[in-house]
C-alpha positions as CSV (number, residue, x, y, z in Angstrom):
1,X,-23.4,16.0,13.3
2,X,-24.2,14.8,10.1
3,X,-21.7,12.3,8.5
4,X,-20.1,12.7,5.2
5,X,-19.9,9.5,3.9
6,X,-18.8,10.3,0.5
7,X,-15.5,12.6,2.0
8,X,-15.1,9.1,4.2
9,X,-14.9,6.4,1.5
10,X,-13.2,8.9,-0.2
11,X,-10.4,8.7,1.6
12,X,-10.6,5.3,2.9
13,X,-10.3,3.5,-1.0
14,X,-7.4,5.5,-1.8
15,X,-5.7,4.5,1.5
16,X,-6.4,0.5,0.6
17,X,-5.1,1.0,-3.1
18,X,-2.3,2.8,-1.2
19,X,-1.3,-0.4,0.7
20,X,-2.0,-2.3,-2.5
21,X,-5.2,-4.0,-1.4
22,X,-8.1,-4.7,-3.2
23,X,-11.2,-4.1,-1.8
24,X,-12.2,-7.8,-0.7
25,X,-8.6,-8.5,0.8
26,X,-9.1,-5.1,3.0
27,X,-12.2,-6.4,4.3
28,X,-10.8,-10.0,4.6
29,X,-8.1,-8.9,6.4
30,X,-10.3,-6.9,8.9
31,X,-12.2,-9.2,9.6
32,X,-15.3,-8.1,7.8
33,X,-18.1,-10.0,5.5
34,X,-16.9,-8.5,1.5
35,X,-21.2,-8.0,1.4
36,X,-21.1,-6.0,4.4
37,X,-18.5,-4.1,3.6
38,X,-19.4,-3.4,0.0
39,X,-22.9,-2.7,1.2
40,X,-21.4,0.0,3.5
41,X,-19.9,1.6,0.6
42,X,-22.5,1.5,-2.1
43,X,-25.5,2.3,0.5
44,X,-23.1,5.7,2.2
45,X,-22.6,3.9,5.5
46,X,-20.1,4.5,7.7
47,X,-19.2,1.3,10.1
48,X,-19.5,1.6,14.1
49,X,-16.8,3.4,15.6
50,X,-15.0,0.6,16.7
51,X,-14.3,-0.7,13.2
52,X,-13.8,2.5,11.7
53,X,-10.8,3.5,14.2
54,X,-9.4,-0.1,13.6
55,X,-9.7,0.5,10.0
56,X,-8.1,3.9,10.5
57,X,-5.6,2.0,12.7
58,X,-4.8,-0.4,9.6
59,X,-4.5,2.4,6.8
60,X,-2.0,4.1,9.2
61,X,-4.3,7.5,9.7
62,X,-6.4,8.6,12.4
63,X,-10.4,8.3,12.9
64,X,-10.5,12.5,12.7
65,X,-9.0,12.3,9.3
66,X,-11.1,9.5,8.2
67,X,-14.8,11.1,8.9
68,X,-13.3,14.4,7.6
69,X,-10.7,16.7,9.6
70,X,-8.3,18.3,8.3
71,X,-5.1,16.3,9.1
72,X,-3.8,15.6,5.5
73,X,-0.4,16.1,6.2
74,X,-0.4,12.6,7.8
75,X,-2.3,10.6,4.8
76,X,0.5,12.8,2.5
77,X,3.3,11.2,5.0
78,X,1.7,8.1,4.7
79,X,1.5,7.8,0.6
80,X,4.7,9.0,1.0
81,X,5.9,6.1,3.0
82,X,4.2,3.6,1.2
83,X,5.7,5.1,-2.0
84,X,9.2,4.9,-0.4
85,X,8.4,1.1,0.6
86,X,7.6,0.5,-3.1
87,X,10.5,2.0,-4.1
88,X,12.8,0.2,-1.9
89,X,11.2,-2.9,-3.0
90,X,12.1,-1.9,-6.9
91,X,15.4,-1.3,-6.4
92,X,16.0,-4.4,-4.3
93,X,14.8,-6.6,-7.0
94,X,16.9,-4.8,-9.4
95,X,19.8,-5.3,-7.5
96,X,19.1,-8.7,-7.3
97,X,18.4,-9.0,-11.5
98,X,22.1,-7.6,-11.5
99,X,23.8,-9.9,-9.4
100,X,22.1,-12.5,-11.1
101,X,23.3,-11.1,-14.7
102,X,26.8,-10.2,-13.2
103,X,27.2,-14.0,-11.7
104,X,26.0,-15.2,-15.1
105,X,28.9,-13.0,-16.9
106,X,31.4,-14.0,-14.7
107,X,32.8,-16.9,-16.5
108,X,32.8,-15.3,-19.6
109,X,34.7,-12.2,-18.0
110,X,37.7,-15.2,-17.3
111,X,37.4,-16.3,-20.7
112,X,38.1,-13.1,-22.2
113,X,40.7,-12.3,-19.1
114,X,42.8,-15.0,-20.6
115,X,42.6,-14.7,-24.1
116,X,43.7,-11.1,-23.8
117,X,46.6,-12.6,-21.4
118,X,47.8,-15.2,-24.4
């Protein structure tokens, strides 16, 4: 069975943008030489099957979807779960900017509380 390494990467690079890596802190994180793994890439090689099901493990798909089949409806769930983790995040951090701002106003709300009072 010939390979398709282009349909691999292919999937693979959007997976590691996906989880908001860049390429050297994917293959940092695997374990892998950046060379080696830009090398595999650039020259259309796939790695052993060992590292690609770990990789596969990692991005949160399986090995079948990676070297082609057709199981898109779990890389769709997974963008879609890394979107919703992203947009948790957001809407965390906003929640924090307006406690923050509400805490800062807070004084001022007594001020005015008072002066309305007299």
């Amino acid at each position: 069975m010939v390979m398709d390494t282009d349909n691999f990467w292919g999937r693979v690079k959007p997976l590691i943008k996906a989880h908001k890596m860049t390429l050297k802190q994917f293959a940092q994180y695997m374990g892998i030489s950046y060379n080696t793994f830009i090398g595999w890439i650039r020259y259309g090689r796939i790695p052993d099957t060992s590292t690609a099901y770990d990789m596969a493990v990692v991005l949160g798909v399986t090995l079948n979807y990676l070297l082609g089949g057709r199981e898109a409806e779990i890389a769709d769930w997974r963008f879609k779960e890394l979107a919703a983790r992203d947009a948790a995040a957001s809407i965390q951090k906003l929640t924090a900017q307006i406690q923050e701002e509400t805490a800062k106003l807070h004084p001022l709300m007594k001020i005015l509380a008072q002066d309305i009072g007299n």
